[in-house]
C-alpha positions in Angstrom: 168.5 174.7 33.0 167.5 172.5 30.5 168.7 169.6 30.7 166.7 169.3 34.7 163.4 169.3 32.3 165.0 167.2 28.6 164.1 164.0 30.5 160.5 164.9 31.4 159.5 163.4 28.3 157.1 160.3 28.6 157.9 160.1 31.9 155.5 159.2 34.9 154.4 162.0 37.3 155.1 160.2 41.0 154.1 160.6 44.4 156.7 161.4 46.9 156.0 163.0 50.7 158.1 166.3 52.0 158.0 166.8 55.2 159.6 170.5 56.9 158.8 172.1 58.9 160.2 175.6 56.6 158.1 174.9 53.6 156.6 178.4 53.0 159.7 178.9 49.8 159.5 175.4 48.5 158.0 173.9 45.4 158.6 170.1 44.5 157.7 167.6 41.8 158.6 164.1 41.0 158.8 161.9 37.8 159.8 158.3 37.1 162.1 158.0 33.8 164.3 155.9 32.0 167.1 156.6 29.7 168.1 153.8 27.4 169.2 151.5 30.3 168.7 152.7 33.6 165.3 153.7 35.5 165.7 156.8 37.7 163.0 158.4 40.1 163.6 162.2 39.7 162.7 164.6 43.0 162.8 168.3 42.0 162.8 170.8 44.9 162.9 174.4 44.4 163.9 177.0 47.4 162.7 180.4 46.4 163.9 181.4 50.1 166.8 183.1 51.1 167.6 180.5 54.0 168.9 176.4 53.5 165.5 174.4 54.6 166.4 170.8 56.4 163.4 168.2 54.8 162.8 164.4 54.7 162.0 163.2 51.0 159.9 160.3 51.2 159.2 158.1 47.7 155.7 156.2 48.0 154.6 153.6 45.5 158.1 152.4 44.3 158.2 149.1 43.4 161.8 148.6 42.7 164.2 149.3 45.3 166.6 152.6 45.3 170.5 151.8 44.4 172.9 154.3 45.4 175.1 153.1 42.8 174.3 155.6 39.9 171.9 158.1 41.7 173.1 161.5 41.7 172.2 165.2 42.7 172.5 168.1 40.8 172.0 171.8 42.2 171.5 174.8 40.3 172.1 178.0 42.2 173.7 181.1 43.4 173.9 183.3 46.1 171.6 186.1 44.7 168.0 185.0 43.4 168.2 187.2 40.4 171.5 186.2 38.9 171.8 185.2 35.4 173.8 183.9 33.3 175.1 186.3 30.4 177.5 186.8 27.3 179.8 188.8 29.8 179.5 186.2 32.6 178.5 182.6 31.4 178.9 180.9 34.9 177.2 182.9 37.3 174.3 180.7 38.1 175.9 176.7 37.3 175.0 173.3 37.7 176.8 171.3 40.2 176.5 167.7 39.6 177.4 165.1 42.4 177.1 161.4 43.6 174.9 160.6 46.0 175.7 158.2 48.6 173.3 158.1 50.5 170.3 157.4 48.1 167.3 155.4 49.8 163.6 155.9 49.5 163.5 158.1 52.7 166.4 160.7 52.9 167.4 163.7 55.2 168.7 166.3 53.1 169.4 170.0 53.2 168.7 172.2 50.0 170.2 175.5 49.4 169.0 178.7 49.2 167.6 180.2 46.3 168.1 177.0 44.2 166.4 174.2 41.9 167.8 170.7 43.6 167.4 167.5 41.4 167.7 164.1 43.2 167.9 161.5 41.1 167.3 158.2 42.4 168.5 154.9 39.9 166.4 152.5 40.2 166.8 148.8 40.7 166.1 146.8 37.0 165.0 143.7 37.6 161.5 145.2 39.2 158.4 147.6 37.5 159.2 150.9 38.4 156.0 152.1 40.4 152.6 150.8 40.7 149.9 151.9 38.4 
């Protein structure tokens, strides 16, 4: 769980638009950062619902473009909403880390029930990353 929030550091709260029309179970933020050589916009979407919910995720403001080369999501979830992880069973609520093809500044995407989804969006270099 921690490392969705160890980059949160410095970073740049951003506008984005999420449009659903389920939106009654979902809470979403989103942050501009960069690690030491790449510039990533960060969507966090949280589904405290016991059903998947179909949304757009539109970025607004971005200066640079989004590259699909690098951009990622990561999901962390698991069937029941209060599983935990434990001594006895460390895996029971894990992280699953994938590439994400598909990566532009509008995207359809579907996030899971009773999960924390974070889209992150690398960023092209050679431009600022979002207007001030």
């Amino acid at each position: 769980m921690q490392t969705f929030f160890s980059e949160s550091s410095g970073a740049v709260i951003h506008p984005v638009a999420i449009t659903s029309s389920y939106s009654d179970s979902l809470t979403a933020s989103a942050i501009t950062w960069r690690d030491n050589k790449n510039s990533f916009l960060r969507v966090k979407i949280v589904n405290s619902g016991c059903v998947a919910v179909n949304l757009t995720i539109r970025a607004i403001g971005l200066q640079a473009a989004v590259n699909t080369m690098g951009s990622r999501v990561t999901v962390l979830t698991s069937s029941n909403l209060l599983d935990e992880n434990s001594f006895s069973n460390p895996n029971n609520v894990v992280q699953i880390p994938r590439e994400l093809p598909n990566a532009a500044e509008e995207m359809q995407v579907l996030v899971r029930p009773y999960s924390l989804t974070s889209f992150d969006l690398a960023l092209d270099q050679h431009d600022p990353v979002a207007e001030i």
